[in-house]
N, C-alpha and C positions, 0 to 999 in steps of 0.2 A: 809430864803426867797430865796435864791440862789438855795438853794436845788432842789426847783422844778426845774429847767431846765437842773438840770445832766443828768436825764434820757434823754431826746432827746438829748440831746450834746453826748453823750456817743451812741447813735441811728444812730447820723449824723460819729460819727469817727468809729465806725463799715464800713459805706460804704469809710470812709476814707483810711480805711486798703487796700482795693483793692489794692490801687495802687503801694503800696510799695511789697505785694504781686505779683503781677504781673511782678511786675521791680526783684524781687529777682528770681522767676520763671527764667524768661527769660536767663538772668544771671548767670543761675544757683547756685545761692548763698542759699544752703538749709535750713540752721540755719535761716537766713533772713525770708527766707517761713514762715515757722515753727512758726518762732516769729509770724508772723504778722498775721497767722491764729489763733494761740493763745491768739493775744489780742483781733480778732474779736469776738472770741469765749466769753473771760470771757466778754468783752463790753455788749454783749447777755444777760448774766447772771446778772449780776451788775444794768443795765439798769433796768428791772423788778424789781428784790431787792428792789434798790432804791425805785421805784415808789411806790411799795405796802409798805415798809415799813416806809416811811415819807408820805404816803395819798397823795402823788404827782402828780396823773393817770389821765392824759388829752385826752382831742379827738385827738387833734395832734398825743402825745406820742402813742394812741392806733392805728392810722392809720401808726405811722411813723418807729415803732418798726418790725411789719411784713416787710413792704414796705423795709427794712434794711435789715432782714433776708432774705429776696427770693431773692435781686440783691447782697448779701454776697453769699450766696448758689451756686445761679447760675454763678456768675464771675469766681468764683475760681473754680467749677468743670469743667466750660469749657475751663479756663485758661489752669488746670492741661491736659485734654484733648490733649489742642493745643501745650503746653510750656514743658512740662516735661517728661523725659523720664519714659516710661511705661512698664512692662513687657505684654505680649499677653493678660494673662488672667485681670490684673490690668485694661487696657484698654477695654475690653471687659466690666466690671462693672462702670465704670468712663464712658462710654458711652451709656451704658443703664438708668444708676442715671441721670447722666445729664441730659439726654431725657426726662426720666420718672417727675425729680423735675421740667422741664422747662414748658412738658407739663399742670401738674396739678398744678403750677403757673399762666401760661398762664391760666386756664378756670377759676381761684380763684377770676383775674385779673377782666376778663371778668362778672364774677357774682358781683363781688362787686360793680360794674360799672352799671348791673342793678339794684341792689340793690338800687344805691344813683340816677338814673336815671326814677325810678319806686317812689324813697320815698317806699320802705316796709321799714316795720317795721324789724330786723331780728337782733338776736344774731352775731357780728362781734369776739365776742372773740375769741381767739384762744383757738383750742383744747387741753386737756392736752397732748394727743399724739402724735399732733404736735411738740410739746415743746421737747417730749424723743423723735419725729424722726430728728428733727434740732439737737439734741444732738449728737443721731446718728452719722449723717452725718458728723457733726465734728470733732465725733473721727476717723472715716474709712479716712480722709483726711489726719490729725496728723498723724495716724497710717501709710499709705501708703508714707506720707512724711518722718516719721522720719525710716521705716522698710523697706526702696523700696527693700532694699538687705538685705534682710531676715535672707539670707545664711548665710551674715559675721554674723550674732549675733546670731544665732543656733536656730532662732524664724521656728515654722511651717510655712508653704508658707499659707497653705490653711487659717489660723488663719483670716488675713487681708482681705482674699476674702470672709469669712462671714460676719467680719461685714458690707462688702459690698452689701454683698445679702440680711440681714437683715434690711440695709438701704434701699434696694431699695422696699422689701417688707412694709416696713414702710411710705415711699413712696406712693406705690397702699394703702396700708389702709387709711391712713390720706387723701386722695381724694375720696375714696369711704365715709369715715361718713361727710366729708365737703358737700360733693353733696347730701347725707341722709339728714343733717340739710337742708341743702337749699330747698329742693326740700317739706320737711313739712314745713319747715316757709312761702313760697309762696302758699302750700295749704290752711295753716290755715289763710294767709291774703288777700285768693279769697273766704271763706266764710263766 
């Protein structure tokens, strides 16, 4: 009985993490980071588990899971932005991601708002390649949090700025098919 409400409890301590996140940022306490983007991360993953795998999948948990993702996403990449030290090119990608995930949050925000404003009818699922670009994202964060100095561990420099790029390309795609679905599910329910 209980079961059903892990997934949103686990939804709600996702956006939890912020804050301990942020206090470790600042502080510069890295491990601390690290931790706490790790547990927002596996929260992410557990959460769905859960729901699909005890048949637990609510209107709530489906509005409240995304809604989790995009202010987990978006806190910490503009955290790391504002709070952490950056090397040139690090920041250069950490400010176009940000940009880029705030923007096509922002207009996701904004459709979903016609959507429940208009009553269409439309597909709210999230895409599967939403799912591997929130993935993404999570590891270029981990990765640039736990490799910021590359150098001491004998890692490529470049290694960390792809999956940066690849994030942020992940990024423009996942808003280009979100606005594809939108834009035929509002065709087909003006005909």
């Amino acid at each position: 009985m209980f079961v059903k409400y892990i997934p949103n409890i686990l939804c709600l301590f996702r956006i939890f993490c912020i804050f301990p996140f942020v206090y470790c940022l600042i502080f510069d306490n890295k491990l601390g980071s690290i931790f706490s983007v790790a547990l927002g991360g596996l929260s992410d993953f557990f959460d769905g588990y859960i729901a699909r795998k005890y048949r637990c999948e609510t209107r709530l948990g489906a509005l409240l899971d995304p809604l989790a993702d995009k202010i987990f996403a978006n806190v910490v990449l503009w955290s790391l932005v504002m709070f952490h030290e950056l090397s040139f090119p690090y920041l250069c990608v950490y400010l176009i991601l940000a940009s880029a995930l705030s923007f096509r949050d922002f207009i996701l925000l904004i459709g979903s708002g016609f959507v429940v404003f208009r009553r269409v009818k439309i597909n709210l699922k999230p895409l599967y390649i939403s799912k591997i670009c929130t993935t993404l994202v999570f590891v270029f964060i981990a990765y640039s949090l736990m490799f910021s100095d590359a150098h001491i561990f004998n890692l490529p420099e470049p290694f960390g700025l792809y999956i940066g790029y690849a994030s942020v390309l992940l990024v423009i795609v996942t808003f280009v098919a979100y606005m594809v679905r939108f834009i035929k599910n509002i065709l087909k329910n003006d005909n």
